[in-house]
DSSP file (Angstrom, degrees, kcal/mol; ACC not computed):
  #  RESIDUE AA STRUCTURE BP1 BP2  ACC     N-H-->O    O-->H-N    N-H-->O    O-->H-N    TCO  KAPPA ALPHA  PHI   PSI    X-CA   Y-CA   Z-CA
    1    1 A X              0   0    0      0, 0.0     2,-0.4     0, 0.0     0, 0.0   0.000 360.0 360.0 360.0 154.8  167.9  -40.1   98.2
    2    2 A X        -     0   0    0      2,-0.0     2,-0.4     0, 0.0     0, 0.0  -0.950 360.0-133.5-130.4 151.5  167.2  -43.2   96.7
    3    3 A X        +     0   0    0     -2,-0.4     2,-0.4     2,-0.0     0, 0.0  -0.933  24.1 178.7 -97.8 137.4  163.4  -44.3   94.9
    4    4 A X        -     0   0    0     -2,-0.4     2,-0.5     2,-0.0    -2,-0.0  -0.991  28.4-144.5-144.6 138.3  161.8  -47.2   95.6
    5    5 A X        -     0   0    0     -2,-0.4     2,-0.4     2,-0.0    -2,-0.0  -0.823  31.3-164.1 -95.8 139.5  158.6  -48.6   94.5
    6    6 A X        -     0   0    0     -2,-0.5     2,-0.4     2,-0.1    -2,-0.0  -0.962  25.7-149.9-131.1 150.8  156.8  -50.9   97.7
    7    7 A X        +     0   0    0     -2,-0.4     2,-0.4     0, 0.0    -2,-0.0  -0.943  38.1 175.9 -96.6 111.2  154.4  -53.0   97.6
    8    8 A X        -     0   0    0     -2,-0.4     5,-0.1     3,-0.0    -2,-0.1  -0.977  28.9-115.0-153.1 136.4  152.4  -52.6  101.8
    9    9 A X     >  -     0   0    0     -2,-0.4     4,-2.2     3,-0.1     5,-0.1   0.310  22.4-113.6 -86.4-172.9  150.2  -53.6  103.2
   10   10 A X  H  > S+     0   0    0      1,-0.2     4,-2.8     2,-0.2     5,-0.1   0.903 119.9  55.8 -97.7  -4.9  147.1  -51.8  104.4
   11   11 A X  H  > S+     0   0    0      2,-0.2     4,-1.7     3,-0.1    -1,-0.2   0.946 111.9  44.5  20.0 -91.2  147.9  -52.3  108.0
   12   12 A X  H  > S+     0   0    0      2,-0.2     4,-3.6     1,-0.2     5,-0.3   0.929 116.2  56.0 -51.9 -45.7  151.8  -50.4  107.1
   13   13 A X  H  < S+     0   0    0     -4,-2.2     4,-0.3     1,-0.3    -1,-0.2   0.911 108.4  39.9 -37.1 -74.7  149.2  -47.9  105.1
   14   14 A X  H >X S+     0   0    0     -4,-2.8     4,-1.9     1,-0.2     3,-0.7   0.826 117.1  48.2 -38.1 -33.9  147.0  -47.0  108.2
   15   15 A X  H >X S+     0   0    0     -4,-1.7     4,-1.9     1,-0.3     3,-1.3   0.997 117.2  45.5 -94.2 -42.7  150.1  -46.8  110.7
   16   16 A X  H 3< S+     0   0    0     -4,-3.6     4,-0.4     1,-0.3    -1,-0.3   0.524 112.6  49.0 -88.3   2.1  152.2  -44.2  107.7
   17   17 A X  H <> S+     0   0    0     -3,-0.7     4,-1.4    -4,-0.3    -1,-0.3   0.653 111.9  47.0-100.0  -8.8  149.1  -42.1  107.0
   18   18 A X  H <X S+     0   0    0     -4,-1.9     4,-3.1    -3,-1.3     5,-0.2   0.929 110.5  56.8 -66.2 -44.5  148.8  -41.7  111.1
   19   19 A X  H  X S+     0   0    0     -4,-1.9     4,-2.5     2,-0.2     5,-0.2   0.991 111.9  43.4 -15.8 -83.0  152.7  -40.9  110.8
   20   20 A X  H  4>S+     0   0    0     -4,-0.4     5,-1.7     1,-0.2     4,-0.5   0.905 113.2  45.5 -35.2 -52.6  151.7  -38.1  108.4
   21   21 A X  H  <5S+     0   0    0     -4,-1.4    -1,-0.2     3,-0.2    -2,-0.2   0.775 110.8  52.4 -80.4 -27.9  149.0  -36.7  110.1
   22   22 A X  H  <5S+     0   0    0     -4,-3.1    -2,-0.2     1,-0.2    -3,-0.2   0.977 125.4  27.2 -82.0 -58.2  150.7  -36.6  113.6
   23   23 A X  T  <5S-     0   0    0     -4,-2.5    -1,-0.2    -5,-0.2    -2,-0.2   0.263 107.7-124.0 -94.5  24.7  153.8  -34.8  112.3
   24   24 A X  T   5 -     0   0    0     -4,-0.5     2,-0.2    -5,-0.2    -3,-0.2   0.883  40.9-178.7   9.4 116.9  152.2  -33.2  109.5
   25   25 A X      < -     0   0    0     -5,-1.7    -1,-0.2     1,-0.0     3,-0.1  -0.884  35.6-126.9-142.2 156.9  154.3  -34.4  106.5
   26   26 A X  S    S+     0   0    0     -2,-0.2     2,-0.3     1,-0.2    -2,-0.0   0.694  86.5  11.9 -94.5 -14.5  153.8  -33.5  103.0
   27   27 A X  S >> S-     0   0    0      1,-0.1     3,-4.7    -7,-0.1     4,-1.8  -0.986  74.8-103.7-166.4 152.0  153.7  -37.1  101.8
   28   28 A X  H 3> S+     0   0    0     -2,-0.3     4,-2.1     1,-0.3    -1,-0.1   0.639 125.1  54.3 -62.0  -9.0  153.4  -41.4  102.7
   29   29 A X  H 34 S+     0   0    0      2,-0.2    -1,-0.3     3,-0.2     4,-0.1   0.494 105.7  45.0-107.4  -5.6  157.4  -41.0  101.9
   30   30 A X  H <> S+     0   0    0     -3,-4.7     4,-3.1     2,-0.1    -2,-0.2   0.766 110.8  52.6 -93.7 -26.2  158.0  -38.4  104.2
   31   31 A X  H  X S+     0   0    0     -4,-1.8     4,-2.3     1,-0.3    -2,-0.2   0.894 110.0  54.3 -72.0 -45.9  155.9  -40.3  106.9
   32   32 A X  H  X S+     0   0    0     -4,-2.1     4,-1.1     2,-0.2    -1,-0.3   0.869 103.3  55.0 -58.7 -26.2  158.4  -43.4  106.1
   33   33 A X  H >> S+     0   0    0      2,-0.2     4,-2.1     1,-0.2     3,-1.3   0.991 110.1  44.5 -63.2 -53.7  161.3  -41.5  106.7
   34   34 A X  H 3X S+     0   0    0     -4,-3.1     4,-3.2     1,-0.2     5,-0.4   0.802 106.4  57.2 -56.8 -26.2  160.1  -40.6  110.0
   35   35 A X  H 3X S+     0   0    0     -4,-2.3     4,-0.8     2,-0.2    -1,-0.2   0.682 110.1  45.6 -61.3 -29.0  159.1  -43.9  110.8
   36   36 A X  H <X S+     0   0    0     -3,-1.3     4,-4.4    -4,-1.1     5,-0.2   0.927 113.6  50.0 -79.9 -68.8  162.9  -45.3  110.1
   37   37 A X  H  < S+     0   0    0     -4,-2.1     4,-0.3     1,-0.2    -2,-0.2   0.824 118.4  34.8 -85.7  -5.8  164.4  -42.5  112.0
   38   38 A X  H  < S+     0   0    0     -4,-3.2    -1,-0.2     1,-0.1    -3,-0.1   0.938 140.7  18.3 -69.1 -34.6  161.8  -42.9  115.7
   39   39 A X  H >< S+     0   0    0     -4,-0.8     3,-0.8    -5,-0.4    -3,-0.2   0.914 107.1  82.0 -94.0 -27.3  161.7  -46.9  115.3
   40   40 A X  G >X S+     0   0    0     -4,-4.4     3,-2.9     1,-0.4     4,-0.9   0.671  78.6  67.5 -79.5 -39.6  164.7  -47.7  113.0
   41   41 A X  G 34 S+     0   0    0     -4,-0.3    -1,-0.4     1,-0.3     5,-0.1  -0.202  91.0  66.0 -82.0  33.5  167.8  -47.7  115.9
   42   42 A X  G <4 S+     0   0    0     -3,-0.8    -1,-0.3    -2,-0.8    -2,-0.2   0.007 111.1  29.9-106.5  27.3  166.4  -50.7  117.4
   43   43 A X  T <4 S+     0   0    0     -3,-2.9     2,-0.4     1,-0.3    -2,-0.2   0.745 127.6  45.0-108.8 -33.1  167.2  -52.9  114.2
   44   44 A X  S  < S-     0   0    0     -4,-0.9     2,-0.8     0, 0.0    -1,-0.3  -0.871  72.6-138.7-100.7 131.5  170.2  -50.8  113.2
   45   45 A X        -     0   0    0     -2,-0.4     3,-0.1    -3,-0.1    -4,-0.1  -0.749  28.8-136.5 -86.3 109.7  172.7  -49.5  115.0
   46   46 A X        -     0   0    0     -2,-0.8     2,-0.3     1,-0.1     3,-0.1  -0.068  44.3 -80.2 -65.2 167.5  173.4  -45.6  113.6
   47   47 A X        -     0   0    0      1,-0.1    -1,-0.1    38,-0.0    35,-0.1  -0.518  56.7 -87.7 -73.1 153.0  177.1  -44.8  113.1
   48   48 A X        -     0   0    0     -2,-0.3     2,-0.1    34,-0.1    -1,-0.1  -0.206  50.0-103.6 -26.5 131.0  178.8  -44.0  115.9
   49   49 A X    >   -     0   0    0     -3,-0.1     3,-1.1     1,-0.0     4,-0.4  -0.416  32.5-108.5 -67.8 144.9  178.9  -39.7  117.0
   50   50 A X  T 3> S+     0   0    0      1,-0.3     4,-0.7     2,-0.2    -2,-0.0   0.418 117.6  68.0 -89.8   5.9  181.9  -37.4  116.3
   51   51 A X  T 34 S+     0   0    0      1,-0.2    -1,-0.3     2,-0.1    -3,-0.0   0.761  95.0  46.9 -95.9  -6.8  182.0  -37.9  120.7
   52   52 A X  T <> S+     0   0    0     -3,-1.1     4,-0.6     2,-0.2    -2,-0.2   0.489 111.0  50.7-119.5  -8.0  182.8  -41.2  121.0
   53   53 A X  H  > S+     0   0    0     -4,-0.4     4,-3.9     1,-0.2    -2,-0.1   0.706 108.7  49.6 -96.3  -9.9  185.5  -41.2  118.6
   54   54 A X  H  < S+     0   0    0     -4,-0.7    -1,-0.2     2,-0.2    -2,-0.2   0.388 108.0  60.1-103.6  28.2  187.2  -38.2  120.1
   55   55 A X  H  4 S+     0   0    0      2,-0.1    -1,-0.2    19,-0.1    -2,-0.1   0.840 109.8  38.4 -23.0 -77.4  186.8  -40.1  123.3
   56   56 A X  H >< S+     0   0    0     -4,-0.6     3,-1.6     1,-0.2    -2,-0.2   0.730 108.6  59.3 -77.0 -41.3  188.9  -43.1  121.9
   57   57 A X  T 3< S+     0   0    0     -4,-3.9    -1,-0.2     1,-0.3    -3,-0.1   0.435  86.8  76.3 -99.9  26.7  191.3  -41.0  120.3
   58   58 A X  T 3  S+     0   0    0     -5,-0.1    -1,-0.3    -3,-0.1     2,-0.2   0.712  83.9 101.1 -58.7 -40.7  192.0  -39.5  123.9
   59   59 A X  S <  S-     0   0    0     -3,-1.6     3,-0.4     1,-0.1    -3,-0.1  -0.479  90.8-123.5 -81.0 116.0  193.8  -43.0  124.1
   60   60 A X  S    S-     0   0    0     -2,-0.2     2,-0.5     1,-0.2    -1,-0.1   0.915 101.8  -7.2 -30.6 -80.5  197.7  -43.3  123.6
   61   61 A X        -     0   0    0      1,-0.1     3,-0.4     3,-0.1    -1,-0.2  -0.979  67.3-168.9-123.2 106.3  197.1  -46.0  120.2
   62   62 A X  S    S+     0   0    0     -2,-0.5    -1,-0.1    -3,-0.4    -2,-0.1   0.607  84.3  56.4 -29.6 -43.8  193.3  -47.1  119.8
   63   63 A X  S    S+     0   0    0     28,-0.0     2,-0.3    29,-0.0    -1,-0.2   0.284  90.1  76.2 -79.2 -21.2  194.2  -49.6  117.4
   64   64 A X  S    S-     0   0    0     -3,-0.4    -3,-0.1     1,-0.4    28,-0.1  -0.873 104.7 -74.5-149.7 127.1  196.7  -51.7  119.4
   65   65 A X        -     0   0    0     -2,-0.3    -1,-0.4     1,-0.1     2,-0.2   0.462  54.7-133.5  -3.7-166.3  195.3  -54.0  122.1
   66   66 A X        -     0   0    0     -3,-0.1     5,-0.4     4,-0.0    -1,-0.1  -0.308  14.1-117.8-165.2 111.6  193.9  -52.0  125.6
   67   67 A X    >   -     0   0    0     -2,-0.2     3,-3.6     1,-0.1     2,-0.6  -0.205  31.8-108.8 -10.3 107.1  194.5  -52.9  129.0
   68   68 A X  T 3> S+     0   0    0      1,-0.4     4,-0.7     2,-0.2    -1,-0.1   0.331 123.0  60.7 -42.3 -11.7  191.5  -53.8  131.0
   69   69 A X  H 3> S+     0   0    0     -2,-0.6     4,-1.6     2,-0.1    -1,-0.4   0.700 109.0  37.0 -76.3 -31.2  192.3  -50.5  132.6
   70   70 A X  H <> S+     0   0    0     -3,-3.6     4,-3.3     2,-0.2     5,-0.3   0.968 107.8  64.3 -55.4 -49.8  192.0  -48.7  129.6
   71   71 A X  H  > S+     0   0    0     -5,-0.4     4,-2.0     1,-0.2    -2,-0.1   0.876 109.8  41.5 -13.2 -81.2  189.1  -50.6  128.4
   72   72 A X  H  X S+     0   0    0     -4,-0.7     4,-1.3     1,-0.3     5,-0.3   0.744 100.7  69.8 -40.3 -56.9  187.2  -49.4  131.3
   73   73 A X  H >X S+     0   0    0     -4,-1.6     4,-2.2     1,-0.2     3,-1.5   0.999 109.7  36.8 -37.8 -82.3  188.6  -46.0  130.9
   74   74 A X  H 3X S+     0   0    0     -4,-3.3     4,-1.9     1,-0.2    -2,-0.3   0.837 103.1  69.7 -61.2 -20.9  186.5  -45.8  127.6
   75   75 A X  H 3< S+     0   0    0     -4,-2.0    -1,-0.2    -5,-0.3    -2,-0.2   0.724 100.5  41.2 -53.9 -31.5  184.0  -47.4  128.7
   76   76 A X  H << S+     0   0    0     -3,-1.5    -2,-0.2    -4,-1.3     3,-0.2   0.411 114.3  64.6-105.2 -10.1  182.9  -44.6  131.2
   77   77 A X  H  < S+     0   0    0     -4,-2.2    -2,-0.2    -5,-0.3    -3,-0.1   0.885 108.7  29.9 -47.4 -58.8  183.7  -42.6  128.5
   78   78 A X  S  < S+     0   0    0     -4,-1.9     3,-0.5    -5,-0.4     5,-0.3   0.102  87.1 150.7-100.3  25.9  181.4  -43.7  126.5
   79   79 A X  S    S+     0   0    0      1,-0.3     3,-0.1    -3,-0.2    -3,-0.1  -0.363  73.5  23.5 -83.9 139.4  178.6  -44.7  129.0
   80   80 A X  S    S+     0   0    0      1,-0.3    -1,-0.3     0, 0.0     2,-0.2   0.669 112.7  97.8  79.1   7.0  175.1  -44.5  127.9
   81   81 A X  S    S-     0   0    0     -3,-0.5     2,-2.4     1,-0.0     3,-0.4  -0.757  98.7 -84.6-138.2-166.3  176.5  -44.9  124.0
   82   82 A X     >  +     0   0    0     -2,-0.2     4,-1.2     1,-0.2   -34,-0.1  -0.423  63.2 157.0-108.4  71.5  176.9  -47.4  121.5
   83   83 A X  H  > S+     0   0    0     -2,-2.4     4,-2.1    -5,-0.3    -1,-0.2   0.783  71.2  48.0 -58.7 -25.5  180.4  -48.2  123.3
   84   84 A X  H  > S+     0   0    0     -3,-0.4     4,-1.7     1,-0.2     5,-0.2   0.853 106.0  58.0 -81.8 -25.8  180.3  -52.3  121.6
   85   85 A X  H  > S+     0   0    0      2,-0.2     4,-3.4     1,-0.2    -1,-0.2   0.970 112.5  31.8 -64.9 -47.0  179.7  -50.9  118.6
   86   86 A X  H  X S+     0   0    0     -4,-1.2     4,-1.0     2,-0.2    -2,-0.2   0.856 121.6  57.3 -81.3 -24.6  183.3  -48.4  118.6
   87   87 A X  H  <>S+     0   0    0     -4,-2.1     5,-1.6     1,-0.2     4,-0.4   0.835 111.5  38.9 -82.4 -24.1  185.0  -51.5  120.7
   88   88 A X  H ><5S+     0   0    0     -4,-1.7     3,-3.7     1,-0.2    -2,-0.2   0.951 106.3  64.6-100.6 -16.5  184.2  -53.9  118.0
   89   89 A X  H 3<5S+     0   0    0     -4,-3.4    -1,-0.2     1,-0.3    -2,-0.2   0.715 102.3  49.7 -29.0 -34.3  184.9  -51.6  115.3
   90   90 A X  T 3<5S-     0   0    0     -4,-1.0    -1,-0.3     2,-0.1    -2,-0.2   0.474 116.3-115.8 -90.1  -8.2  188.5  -51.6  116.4
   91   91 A X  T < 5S+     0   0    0     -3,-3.7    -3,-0.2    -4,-0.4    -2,-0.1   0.552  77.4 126.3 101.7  -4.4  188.4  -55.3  116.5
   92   92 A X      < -     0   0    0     -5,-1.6     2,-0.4     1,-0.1    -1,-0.3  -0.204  67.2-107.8-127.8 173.1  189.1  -55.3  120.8
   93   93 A X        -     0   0    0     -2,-0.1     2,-0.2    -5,-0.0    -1,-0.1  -0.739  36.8-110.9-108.7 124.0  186.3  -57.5  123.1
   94   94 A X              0   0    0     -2,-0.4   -10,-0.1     1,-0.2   -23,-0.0  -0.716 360.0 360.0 -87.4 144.5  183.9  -55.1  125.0
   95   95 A X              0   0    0     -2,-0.2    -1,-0.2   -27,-0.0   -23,-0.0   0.699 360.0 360.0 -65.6 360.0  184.6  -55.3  128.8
């Protein structure tokens, strides 16, 4: 856990004591936590799930270039997941 002192405005105030009060949470710091994890995945992209890597490691060498039929091959693997995310991780072009 990390502490941090914020400075917010009373706008952020209202919307993290409705936070509170809709999921009943003990405190304005549990109501930010929840607020990070409903809204936060569309500024951040979470890591990657222990499914999409044993996907890829389905795949002769991961690591090593992949044939627009492989590509593809993981791709429908990984449909419906943060497939650009594991394709640029490896460094490879998403199809």
């Amino acid at each position: 856990m990390v502490d941090s002192r914020l400075s917010i405005s009373p706008f952020c105030n209202k919307v993290l004591n409705v936070i509170k009060a809709k999921y009943d949470l003990p405190d304005k710091s549990a109501a930010l936590n929840k607020f990070a994890e409903i809204y936060g995945r569309l500024e951040v992209e979470k890591n990657p799930d222990d499914e999409l890597w044993r996907a890829l490691s389905k795949l002769k060498s991961p690591k090593n270039e992949l044939s627009a039929k492989e590509k593809k091959k993981v791709a429908k693997a990984l449909e419906g997941k943060e497939a650009s995310y594991i394709f640029g991780r490896l460094g490879l072009k998403y199809p």
